[in-house]
N, C-alpha and C positions, 0 to 999 in steps of 0.2 A: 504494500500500500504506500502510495506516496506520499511524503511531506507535506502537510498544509502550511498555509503563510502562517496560523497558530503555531504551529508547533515551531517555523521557524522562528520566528520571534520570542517563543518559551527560551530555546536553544541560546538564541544571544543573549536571553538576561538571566539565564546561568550561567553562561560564562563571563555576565559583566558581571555577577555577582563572586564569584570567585576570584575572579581576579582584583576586585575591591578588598576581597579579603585577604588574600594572599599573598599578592602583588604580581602571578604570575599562573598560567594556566599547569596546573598538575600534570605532567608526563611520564614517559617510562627512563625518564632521566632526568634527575634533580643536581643542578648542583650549589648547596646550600647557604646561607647566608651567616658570615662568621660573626655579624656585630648582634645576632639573636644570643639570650642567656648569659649577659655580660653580670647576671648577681647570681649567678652559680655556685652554689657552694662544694670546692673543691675537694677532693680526698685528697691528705696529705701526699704531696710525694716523693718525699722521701722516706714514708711507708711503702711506695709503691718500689723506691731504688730496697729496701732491706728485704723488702717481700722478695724482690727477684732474687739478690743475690742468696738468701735462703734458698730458694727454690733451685737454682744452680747447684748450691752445695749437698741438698738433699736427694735429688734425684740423679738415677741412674748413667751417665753421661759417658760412661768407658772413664779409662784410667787417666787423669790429669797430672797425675805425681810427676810425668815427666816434662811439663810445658817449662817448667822452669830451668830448665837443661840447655836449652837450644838459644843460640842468638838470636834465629827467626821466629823463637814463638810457638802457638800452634798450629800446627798446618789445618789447612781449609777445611779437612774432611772433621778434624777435633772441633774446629769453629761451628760449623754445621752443624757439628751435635749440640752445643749449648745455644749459639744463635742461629738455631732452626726458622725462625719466621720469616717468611721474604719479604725483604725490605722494601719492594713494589707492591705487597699485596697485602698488606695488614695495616690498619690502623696505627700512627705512633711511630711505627718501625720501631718496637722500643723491644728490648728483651725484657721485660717489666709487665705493667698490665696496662691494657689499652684503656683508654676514655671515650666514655660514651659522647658524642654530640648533642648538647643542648639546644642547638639550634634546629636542629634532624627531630627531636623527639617533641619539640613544642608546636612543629608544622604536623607529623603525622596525630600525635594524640587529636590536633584539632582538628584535621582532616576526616579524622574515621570515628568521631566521637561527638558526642554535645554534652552542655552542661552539666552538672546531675546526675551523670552515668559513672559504671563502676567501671574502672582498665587495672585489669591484673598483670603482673609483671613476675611469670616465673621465675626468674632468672637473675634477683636484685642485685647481687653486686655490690657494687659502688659506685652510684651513677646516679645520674641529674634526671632522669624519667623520675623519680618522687617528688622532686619540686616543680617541675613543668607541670605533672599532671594536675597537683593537688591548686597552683599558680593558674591555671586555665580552671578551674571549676570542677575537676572529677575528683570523685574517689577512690583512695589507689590502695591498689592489695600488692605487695612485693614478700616476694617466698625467696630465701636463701638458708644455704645451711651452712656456712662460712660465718662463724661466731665473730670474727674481727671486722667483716663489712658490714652486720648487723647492727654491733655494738657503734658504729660509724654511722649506717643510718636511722637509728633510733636518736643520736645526738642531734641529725641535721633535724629529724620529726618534728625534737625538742624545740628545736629556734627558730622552724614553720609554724608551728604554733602558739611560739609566745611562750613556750615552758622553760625555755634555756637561757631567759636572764635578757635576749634580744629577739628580734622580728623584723622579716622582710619587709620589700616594701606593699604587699599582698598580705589578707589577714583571711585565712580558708578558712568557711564555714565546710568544708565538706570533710569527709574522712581520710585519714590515716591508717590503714593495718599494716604491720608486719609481722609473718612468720616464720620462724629460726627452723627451718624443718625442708624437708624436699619436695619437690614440685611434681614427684612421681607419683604422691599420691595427696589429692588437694581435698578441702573439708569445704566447699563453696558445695552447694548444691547445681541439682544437674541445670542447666541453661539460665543460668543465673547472673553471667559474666557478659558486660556489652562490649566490650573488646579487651583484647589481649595484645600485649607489646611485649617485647623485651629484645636482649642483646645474650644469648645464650653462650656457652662456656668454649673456649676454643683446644679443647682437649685436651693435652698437659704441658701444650705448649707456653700457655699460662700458670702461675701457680695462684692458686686459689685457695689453700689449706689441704690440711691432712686430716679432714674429719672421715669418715668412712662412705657419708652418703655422697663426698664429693665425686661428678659423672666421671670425671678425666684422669684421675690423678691415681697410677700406677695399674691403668688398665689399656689393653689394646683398643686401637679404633672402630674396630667391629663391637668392644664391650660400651662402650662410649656411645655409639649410634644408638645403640638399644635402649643405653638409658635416656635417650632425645625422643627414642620411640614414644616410652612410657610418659612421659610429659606431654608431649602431644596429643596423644590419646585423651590424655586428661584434660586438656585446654580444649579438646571438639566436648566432653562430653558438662561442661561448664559452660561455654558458650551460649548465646542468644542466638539462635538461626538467622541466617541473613545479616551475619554481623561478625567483626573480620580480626582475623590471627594475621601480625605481622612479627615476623622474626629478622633481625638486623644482623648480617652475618657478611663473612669475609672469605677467601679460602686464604689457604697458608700452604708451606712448605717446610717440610722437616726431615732430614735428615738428606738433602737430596730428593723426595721424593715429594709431589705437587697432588694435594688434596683438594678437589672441587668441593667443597665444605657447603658451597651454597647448591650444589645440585643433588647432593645428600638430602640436604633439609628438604628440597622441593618433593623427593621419593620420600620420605616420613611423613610430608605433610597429605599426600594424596594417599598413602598407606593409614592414615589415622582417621582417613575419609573427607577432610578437606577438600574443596574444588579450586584449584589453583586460579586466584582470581588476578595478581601483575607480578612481574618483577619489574622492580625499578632497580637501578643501577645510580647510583649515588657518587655522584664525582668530584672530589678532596684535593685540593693544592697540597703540596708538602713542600717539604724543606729542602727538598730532593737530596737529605742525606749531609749534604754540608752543617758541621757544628764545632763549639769550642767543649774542653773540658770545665766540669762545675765552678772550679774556684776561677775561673778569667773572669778581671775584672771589667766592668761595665761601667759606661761615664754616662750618670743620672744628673739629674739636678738636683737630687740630694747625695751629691757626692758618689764615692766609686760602691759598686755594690755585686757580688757576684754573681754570673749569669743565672746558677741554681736558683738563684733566688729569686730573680725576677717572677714578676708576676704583670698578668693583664690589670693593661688601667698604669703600670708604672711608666713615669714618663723619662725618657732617655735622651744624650745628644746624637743627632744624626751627621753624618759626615758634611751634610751643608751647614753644620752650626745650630738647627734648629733644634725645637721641642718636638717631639713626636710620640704617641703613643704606645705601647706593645699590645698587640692586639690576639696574639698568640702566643704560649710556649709549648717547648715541644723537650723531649729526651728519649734518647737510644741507645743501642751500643755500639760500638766499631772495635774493629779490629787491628785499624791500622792510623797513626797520628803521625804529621809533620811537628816536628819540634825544632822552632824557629828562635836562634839565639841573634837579637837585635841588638845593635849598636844601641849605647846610653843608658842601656834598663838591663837590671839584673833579671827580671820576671822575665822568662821564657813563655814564648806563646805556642800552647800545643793544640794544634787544628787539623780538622780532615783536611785532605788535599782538596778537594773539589770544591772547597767553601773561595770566593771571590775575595782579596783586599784590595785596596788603591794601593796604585806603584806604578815606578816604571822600572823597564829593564834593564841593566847596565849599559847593554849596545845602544842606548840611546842617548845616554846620558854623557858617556867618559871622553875627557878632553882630548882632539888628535894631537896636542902639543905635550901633552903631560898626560900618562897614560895610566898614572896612580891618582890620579883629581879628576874629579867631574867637572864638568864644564860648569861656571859658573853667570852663567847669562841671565840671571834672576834677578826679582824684584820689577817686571814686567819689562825686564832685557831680554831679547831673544835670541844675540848673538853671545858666543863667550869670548870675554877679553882677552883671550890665551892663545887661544887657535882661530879666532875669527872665524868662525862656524858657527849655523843656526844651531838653535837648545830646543830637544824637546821640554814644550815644558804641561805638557797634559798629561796627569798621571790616568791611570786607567784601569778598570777593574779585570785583575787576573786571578787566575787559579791559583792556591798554594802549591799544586807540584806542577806548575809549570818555572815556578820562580827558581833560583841558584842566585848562591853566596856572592855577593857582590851588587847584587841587585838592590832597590831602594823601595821603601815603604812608604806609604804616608800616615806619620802621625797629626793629631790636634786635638784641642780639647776646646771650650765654646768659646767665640768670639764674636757671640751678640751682645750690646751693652745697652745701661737701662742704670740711671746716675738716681739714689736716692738724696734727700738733701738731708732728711732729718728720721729719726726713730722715736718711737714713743716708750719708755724706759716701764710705763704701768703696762703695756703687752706682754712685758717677760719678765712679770713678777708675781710671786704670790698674793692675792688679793686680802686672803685674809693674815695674811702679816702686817699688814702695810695699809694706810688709808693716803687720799689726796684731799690738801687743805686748799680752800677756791678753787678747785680744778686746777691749778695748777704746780704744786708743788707735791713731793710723796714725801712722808714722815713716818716711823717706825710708829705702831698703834702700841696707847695704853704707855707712849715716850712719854719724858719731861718735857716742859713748854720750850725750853729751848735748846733742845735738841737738832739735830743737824736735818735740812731738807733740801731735799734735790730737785730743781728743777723736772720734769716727767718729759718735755723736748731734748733729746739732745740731738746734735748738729753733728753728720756723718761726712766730717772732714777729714780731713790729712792726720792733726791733732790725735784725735782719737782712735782714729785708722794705725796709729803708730801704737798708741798704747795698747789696742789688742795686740798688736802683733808681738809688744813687749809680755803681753799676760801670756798668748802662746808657749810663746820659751820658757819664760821664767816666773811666772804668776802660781801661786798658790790660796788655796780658800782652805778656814779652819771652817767645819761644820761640828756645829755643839749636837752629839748623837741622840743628848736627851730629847729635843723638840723637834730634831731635824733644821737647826736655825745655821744657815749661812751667817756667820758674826765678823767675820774679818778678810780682807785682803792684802798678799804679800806678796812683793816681787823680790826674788834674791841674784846677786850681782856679785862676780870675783868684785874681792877689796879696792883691786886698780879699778875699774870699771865707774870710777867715780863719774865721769860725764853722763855715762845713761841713769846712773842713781838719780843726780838730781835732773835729767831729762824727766823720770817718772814722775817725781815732786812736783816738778812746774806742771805737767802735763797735767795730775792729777787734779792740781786747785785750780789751774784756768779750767778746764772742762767741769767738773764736780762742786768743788768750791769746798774742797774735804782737805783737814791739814795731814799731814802724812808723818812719819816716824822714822826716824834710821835707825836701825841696832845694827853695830858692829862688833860682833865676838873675837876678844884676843885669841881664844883657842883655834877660829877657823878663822879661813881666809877668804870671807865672804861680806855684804852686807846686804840687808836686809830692809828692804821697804813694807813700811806697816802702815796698811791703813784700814781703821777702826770703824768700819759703817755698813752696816748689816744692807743696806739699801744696794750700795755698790757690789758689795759679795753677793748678792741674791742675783744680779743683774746681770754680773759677768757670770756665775754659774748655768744661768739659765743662756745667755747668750752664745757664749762659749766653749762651757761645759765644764765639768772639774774634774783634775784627775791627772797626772802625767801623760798618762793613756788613753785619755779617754775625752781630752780638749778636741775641739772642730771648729773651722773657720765657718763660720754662719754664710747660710745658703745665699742671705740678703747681701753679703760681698764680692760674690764669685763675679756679676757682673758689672761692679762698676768700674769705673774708665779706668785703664792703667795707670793712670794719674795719679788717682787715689791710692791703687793699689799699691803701688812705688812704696806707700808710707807702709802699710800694712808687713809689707817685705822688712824694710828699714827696721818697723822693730824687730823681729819674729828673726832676721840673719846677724841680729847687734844682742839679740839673748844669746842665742843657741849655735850661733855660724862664727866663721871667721874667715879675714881674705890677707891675703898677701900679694904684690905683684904678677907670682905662678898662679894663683889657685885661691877660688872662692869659694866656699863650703857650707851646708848647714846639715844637722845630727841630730834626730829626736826621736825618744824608744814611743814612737806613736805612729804605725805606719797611714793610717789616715791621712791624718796631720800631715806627712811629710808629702802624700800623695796631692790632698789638694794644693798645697805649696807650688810642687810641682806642676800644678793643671797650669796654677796662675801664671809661673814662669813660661809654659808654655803661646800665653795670652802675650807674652812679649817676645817673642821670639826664640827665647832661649831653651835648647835640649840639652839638659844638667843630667848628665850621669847619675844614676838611679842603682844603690848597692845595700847590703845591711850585712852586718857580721855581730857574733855575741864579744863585749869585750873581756878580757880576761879574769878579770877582777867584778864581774858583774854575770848574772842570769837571763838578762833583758836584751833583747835584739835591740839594735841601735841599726834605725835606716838614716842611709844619707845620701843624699843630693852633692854633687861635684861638677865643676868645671872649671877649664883653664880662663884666664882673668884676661886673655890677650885677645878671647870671645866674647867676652862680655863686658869691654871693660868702661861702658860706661854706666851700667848696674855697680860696679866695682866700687867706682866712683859716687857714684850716688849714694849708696848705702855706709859705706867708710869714709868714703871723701879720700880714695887713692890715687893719687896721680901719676902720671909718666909711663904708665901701662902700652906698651908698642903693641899696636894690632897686627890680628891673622886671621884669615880665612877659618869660616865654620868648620867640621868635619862634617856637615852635615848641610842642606839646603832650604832654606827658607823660600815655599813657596807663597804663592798670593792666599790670601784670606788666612794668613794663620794656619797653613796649611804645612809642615814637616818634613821632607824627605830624608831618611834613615837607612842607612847599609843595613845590610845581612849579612850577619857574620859569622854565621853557622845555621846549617841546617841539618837533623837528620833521622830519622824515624823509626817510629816503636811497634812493634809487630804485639801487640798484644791487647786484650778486652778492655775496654773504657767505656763508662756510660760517659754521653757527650749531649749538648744541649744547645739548641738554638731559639731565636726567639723573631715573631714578624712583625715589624714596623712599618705603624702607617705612614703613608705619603711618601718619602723619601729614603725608605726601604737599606736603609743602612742603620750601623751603631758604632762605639767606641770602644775596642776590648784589648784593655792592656795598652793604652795609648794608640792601636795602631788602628785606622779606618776598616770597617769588613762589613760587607753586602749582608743582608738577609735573606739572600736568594730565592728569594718572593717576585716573580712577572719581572727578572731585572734583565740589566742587557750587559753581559759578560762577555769583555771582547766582542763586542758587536754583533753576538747572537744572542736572541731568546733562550734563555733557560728556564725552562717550566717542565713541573712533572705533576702527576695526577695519580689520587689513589683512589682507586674502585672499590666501591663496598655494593651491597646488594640489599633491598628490601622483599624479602619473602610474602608475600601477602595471600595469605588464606580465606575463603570463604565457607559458612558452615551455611549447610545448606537441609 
């Protein structure tokens, strides 16, 4: 019978109606939208790094005893055995436990489902299908017999509902069940269930526990099917007729050998009397594989932070200087690392090869007159003054093993600015310590009348820019432990050091308007700046932190103009550094500290040698920052007031924007297992790891071709009929 003009017109406003909902018409290929389920609550993962390494050391694997034998490691067929999953075809590519998508399960729950209804979840895990579902309006029943991902979603239940102290931004009235028990055999009665979802177990290629009713774990793939059998059976015989079984599944490979894992299920699902009603095929960007290992550090705008750590929503610097998002993280394992020993920095960078950084080659770079220097045509000169020959000067996104020793990197750290004039000192103080008299002065509460009050503006000038940098090096706070009371502040100075003594004094009462104290002890050879005003202790603690170890240059100075910064250096290299004609120095057991020091000096050009060693008489690492003074030497100058310093050429190349260029001075790589970890940045699709520029290898252009990869997953979708 053919179409009526009704029915076409019905036609088009379902699919205007879907696609209002949606944003796009439902096909047999999805590929999903990453910025869905951004208040996700995560399973830890570094439960998920210990679960795996467990699960490596417990199961069956052949003999390991002798990897540690061989310079090369294990050979591929031993890898295979522990990193069985293919790295194309599994979710993650992690030898760990995969993550379910929050975006994938908030479209089908709401696609196969309406308000009010129940969706069971045989298969619960650890995974974001209990907050999507119960966050869209249904009722969700999740069955696991994994005691530690129960224990995990019963916590998240707690803070969907309001029971754990916090709450989403969604307050469900609907239900919550979980059951700690198998899904072999379900207590719902019969046609009771309006749809069923889940992400079911990927055989023991995962490790999920060693409870007994676990399906995968120390049984063959034939005993494994059967327990998917039994499950299934049970989800047709719970179902609502006319109402739909979707299973979210992958295939894998193990040990060498390629398991169709999703055309299994499809033969279980028609065997349990299912009517196979789509397969959708689900199409995933990935990282294609390129990562750093966990501890590389990462340049954030709150300072360096290690990649493991990162999380979505944390914002980082991009190679063009900007802010940008992470919008993704990701970890896996690999078997094989470049380890890349850089000019100026004792931190080695150890990365896949196929992960992209900014550089150029050597052959492009080295001078035809001088064939140990690179051509020096920089600073927007294009020829070099030695050989009179054009300079490349565009560095360019290469592979790590295409790169060799000699070759140049690009370091930077941010070189956006944004000039504060003034700070309000009641921001970064306890409030019930402290009151403000006319709005504007702050006085110690429950003080004498005339006791000491501080202005609440202070002026973020040079002045004061110096005396942080002075409290960096050498500032101490006493804290009275009874009350938790910041009571006092003290800078200590060798005995000679008389000039920056009374530098702090002046500094302290023009800014403050607080008289100060000298003690100088005959038995040491030091003195001592004391100043007695719980206002200012409260203020540098909070601002700058306390603590040897535990001091940070406030986020509010990374970007103001080097002008200022000048002074912030001035104090912090006149506590803690020292220069002479050869060589300018600064040393602090605070590797932070030492690092943002270092971003700063990167803000001016300068790449300071980056080293730490324990001293002999001491348990504390001591990092330090070095450079010869005939590179630096109007920093030299500035900070000491040294003259007569003859200049020399960098070792190193100052490109445009604050932009780096660093030798390679070794490279060479580890044949053995690392879990590795990368992360995707929106917009400009780069980060900062270990000072040195590196791609996200997200839709980027690497040497001039597209690099994209894609992972396939499969939606199983059943109908009970």
């Amino acid at each position: 019978m053919a179409k009526t003009l009704d029915d076409l017109e019905k036609s088009r406003q379902i699919r205007t109606d879907v696609i209002n909902k949606y944003g796009f018409v439902p096909t047999s290929v999805l590929e999903p939208d990453y910025s869905w389920g951004k208040s996700i609550i995560e399973y830890d993962k570094r439960k998920q790094q210990a679960v795996a390494k467990t699960k490596h050391e417990k199961m069956d694997y052949g003999d390991k005893a002798d990897w540690g034998k061989s310079k090369e490691g294990p050979s591929k067929n031993e890898l295979e055995k522990v990193f069985g999953m293919s790295s194309q075809n599994v979710r993650g590519k992690s030898g760990g436990l995969s993550t379910f998508p929050p975006g994938l399960a908030r479209f089908i729950v709401d696609y196969y489902s309406e308000k009010g209804e129940i969706v069971l979840d045989p298969c619960a895990g650890h995974n974001s299908r209990m907050q999507v579902t119960s966050e869209l309006g249904r009722n969700y029943i999740g069955y696991d017999v994994s005691k530690e991902f129960m224990e995990f979603n019963r916590e998240v239940k707690d803070i969907i509902t309001g029971k754990g102290g916090q709450s989403l931004m969604f307050t469900p009235k609907e239900t919550i069940t979980l059951r700690e028990q198998t899904s072999e055999k379900m207590v719902e009665n019969d046609s009771s269930i309006d749809m069923i979802y889940t992400s079911p177990p990927y055989w023991d290629i995962e490790y999920y526990g060693e409870e007994p009713e676990q399906l995968g774990f120390g049984k063959t793939y034939d005993e494994f099917l059967s327990g998917i059998q039994k499950i299934l059976d049970e989800c047709h015989r719970v179902l609502k007729p006319e109402r739909y079984c979707i299973f979210n599944i992958n295939d894998f490979r193990k040990n060498g050998v390629y398991y169709p894992y999703h055309a299994d299920i499809i033969d279980l699902m028609l065997t349990a009397k299912f009517k196979l009603h789509d397969i959708v095929i689900v199409k995933w960007k990935s990282a294609i594989g390129a990562c750093l290992v966990g501890d590389s550090e990462i340049l954030t705008i709150d300072g360096i932070k290690p990649i493991q750590d990162i999380r979505i929503s944390d914002k980082i610097i991009s190679h063009n200087g900007a802010i940008c998002n992470v919008t993704r993280t990701f970890n896996r394992t690999t078997n094989k690392l470049f380890v890349m020993k850089i000019a100026k920095q004792r931190n080695e960078l150890k990365i896949t090869g196929e992960h992209p950084i900014l550089a150029i080659q050597r052959q492009h770079l080295i001078c035809k007159k001088d064939k140990h220097q690179p051509c020096n045509g920089y600073y927007d000169k294009t020829v070099c003054k030695r050989c009179n020959q054009p300079v490349e000067t565009n560095p360019k996104w290469i592979k790590v093993d295409r790169l060799k020793v000699g070759d140049y990197v690009a370091l930077q750290t941010r070189k956006d600015t944004k000039d504060i004039k003034f700070i309000n000192i009641w921001d970064f103080i306890d409030h019930e310590k402290f009151k403000l008299q006319n709005n504007a002065y702050i006085v110690v509460k429950n003080a004498k009348p005339n006791s000491t009050k501080i202005h609440k503006r202070l002026y973020l000038n040079g002045d004061f820019l110096r005396l942080v940098g002075y409290y960096l090096a050498e500032g101490g706070i006493y804290i009275n432990k009874t009350n938790d009371y910041a009571e006092s502040l003290s800078f200590t100075f060798n005995k000679k050091e008389t000039n920056y003594v009374a530098d702090v004094q002046h500094l302290v009462k023009m800014i403050f308007g607080v008289r100060t104290t000298v003690y100088t002890p005959k038995k040491y050879n030091i003195s001592t700046v004391k100043i007695h005003s719980r206002i200012m202790a409260e203020f540098f603690r909070s601002f700058a932190g306390v603590g040897f170890d535990k001091k940070f240059i406030n986020k509010l100075l990374f970007l103001l103009p080097t002008k200022k910064q000048l002074d912030l250096l001035r104090g912090a290299f006149r506590g803690d550094g020292y220069a002479n004609k050869q060589c300018i120095s600064i040393g602090m057991s605070n590797k932070r500290l030492i690092q943002e020091i270092r971003n700063i000096l990167l803000r001016f050009g300068y790449v300071f040698n980056y080293d730490y060693y324990v001293p002999k008489l001491s348990n504390k690492t001591t990092y330090r920052l070095s450079s010869a003074s005939s590179v630096c030497s109007s920093l030299v100058w500035e900070i000491f007031g040294i003259k007569g310093i003859k200049k020399q050429d960098k070792s190193y190349i100052v490109y445009k924007d604050n932009i780096m260029l660093v030798r390679i001075n070794k490279i060479h790589i580890i044949k053995q297992p690392h879990m590795v970890y990368n992360i995707e940045v929106k917009n400009d699709n780069s980060y900062i790891a270990e000072s040195v520029i590196c791609h996200n290898c997200f839709a980027s252009q690497v040497e001039e071709r597209k690099v994209t990869a894609k992972i396939h997953e499969y939606l199983i979708v059943g109908r009970k009929v």
